[in-house]
Structures are given as C-alpha cells and as structure tokens.
C-alpha positions as CSV (number, residue, x, y, z in Angstrom):
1,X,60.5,3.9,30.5
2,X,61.9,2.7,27.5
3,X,65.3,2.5,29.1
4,X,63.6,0.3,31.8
5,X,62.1,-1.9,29.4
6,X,65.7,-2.6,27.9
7,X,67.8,-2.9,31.3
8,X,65.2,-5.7,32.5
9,X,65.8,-7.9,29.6
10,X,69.5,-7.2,29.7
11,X,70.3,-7.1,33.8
12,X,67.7,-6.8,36.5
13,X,70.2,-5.8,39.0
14,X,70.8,-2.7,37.1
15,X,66.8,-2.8,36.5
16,X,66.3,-2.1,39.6
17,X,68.8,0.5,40.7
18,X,67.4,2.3,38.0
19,X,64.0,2.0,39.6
20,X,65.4,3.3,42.6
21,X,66.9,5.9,41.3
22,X,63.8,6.9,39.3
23,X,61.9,7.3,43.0
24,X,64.6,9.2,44.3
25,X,64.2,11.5,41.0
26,X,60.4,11.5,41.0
27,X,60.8,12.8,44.7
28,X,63.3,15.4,44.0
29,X,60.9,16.4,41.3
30,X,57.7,16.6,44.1
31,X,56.4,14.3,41.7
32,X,55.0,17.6,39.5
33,X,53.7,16.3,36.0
34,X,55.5,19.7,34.5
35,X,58.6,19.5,36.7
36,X,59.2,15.6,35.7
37,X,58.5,16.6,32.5
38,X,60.9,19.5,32.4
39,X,63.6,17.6,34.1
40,X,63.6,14.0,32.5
41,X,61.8,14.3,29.1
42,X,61.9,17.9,27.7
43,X,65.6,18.0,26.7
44,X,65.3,14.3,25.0
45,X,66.6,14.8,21.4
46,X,66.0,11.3,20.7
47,X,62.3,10.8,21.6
48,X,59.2,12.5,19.9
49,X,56.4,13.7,21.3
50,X,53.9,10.8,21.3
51,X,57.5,8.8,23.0
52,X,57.8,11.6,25.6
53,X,54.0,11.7,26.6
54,X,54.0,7.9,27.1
55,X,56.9,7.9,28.8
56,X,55.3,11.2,31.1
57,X,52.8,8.8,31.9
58,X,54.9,5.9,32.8
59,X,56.8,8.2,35.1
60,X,53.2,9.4,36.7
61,X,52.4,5.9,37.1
62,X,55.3,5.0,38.9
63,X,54.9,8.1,41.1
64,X,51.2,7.1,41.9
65,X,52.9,3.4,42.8
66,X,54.7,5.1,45.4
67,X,52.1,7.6,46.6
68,X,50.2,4.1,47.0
69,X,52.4,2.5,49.0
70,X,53.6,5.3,51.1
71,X,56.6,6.0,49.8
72,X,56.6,9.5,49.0
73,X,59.9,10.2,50.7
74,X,61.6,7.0,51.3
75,X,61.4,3.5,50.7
76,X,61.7,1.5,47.4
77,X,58.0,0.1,45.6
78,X,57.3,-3.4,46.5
79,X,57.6,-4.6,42.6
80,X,61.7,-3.9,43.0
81,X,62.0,-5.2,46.7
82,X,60.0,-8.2,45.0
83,X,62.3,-8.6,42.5
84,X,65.0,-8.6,45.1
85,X,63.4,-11.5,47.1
86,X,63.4,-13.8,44.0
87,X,67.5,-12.8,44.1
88,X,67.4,-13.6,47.2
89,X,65.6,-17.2,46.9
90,X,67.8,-17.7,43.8
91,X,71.2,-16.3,45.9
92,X,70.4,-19.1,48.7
93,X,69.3,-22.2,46.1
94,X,72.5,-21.3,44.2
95,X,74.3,-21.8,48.0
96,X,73.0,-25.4,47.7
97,X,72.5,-26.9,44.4
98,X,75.4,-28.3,41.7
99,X,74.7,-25.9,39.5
100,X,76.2,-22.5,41.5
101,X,79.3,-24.1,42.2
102,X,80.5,-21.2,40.5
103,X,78.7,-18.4,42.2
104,X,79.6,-20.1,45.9
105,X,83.6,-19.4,44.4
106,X,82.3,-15.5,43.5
107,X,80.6,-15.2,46.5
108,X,83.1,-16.8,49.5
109,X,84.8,-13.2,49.7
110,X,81.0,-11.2,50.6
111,X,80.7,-13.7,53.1
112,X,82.2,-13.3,55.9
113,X,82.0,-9.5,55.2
114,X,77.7,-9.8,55.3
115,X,77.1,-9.1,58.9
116,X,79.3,-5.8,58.6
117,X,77.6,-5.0,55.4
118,X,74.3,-5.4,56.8
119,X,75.2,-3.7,60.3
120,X,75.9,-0.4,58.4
121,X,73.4,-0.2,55.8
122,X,70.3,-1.7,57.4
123,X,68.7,0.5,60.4
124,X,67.3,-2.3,62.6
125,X,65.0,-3.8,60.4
126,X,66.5,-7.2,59.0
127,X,67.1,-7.1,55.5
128,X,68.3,-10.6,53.1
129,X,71.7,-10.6,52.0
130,X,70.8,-10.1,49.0
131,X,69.1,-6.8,49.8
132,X,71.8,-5.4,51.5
133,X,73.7,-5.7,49.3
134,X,71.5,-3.8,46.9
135,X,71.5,-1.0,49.6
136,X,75.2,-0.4,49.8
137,X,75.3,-0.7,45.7
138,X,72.8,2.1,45.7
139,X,74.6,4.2,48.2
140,X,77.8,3.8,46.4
141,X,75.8,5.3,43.2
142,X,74.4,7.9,45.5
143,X,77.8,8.8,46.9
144,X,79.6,8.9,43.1
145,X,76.6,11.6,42.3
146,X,77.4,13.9,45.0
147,X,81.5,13.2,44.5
148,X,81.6,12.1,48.3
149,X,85.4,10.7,48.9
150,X,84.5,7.5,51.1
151,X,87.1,5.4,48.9
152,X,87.8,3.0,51.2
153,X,83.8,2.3,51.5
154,X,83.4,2.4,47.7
155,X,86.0,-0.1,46.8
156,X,85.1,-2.8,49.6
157,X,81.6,-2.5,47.8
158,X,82.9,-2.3,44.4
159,X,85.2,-5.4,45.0
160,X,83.1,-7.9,47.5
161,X,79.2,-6.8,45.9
162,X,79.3,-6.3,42.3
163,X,80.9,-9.5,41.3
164,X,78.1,-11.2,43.3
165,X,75.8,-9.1,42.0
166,X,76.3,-9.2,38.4
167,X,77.0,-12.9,38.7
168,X,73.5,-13.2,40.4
169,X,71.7,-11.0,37.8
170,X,73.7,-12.8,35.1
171,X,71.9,-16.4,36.6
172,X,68.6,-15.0,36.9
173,X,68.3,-14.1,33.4
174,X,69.8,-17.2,32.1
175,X,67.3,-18.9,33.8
176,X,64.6,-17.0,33.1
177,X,65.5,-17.7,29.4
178,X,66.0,-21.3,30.1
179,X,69.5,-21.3,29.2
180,X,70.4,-22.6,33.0
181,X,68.4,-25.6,34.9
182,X,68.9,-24.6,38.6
183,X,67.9,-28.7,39.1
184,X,70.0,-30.5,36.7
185,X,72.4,-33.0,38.3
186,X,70.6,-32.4,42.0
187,X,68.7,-35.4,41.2
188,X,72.2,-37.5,40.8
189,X,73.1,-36.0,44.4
190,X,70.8,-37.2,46.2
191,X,70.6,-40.9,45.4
C-alpha cells in the first residue's frame, strides 16, 4: 500500500505492474486475511503495527475488488486496465500531435513488431497496443521469478517495450503535473 502510493506518483507503468503482481500474490495467498498477513506484512521490519494493519486492510480491499469483479483467478481489476486505456489514448494522441515527436522516434522500432507481440500474448480477444505491451512486460517479470531461460523472448521485450513504456509513463506524469501541454503548437499546424 504504501509502496503503491509512492510508485503512482513516481511511474504508473510500474504502478501498475505492481498491482498486477499484488493479484497474482493475493491469489497465491487464497486471499486468507492470516496467510496475506503472514506472507506480505509479518516479516516487515520497517512498518509498525498500526502501518501493517492498514496496510492488511488495503490488501483485503484490493482482494474484495477482485472477488467483485470476478477475478479471483485471472484477470487484472478494471482500475489498472483503466489506467492502461488512458496510456493508450495518450500512446495514440502522442502518434499525432507536435509534441511526441520524440516518443514516435522511441516507438518506430515496436511497431512493426505489434502484431507479433499481440499475436502471442493476447488469446483472441483484441487488446490496444498499449495493453499488450503491458502483458508481455508482465510476463517477462513472471518468467525472471521462476528463472525461465526464454532469452531471446526477454530481450526483444526488454529492447522494443520498455523504452516505449517508460517513455510513455514518463509523458503521462509530466502531464499530469502540467509540466507537458499535449496541445501546444497543434494549434500552429493546422492553420
């Protein structure tokens, strides 16, 4: 919880990784108040009690989120693939306006590698680009944790999706804190 708070200020792509790998965590613990507790706060040197009982109940919150929406044993909540959309809407604006000149230089080498990306990480549900790539970021993470040797996999997502990524997450939170004007100089373009 209080490691959430701090990643979404800081990066939301890592925000929500960590969400995901929260579920994934809240599921291998059955979502049992004592094992969670056991697992993720009883060890915790740097948090006191009243720290680890609100953060129990942040963790039971998010695991009655998911019992909500159905997503006891797969799935991600709706607030991350939310969050992913507005990447997404973001991702596609930056495509078009002055202002992700940039980002269209970081993310020319993804492109023409998207359909493949999506063919092997999407079942056949159609997922943004943006979302995809989430999903082959998370399953790199997933991989590392169980030491599975897909190298070649790993790097082609290491070297095509971060950058893109972390360029993306770096945008949305400089224009969430107004530092960047996703419109400035799109008026002068089209007169």
């Amino acid at each position: 919880m209080f490691i959430a708070r701090r990643i979404r200020k800081e990066n939301i792509a890592e925000y929500i990784l960590y969400i995901w790998q929260l579920e994934d965590l809240l599921r291998a613990c059955r979502f049992s108040p004592e094992t969670i507790y056991a697992t993720l706060l009883e060890k915790n040197d740097t948090l006191d009690e009243a720290m680890k009982s609100e953060a129990l109940n942040w963790y039971l919150d998010l695991a009655t989120l998911m019992k909500q929406e159905g997503k006891e044993t797969i799935g991600h909540i709706d607030h991350t693939l939310h969050l992913i959309n507005d990447l997404n809407d973001l991702h596609l604006r930056l495509l078009k306006l002055p202002v992700g000149e940039h980002y269209r230089a970081v993310f020319a080498p993804l492109k023409g590698e998207l359909p493949k990306i999506k063919a092997a990480i999407a079942s056949k549900e159609q997922v943004s680009d943006i979302e995809a790539c989430f999903r082959a970021l998370y399953s790199v993470m997933l991989l590392r944790m169980k030491q599975v040797d897909r190298k070649e996999y790993i790097n082609d997502v290491m070297e095509l999706i971060s950058p893109v990524i972390a360029n993306l997450a770096l945008i949305y939170r400089q224009v969430e804190t107004g530092e960047i004007d996703l419109y400035k100089g799109a008026e002068e373009e089209q007169r």
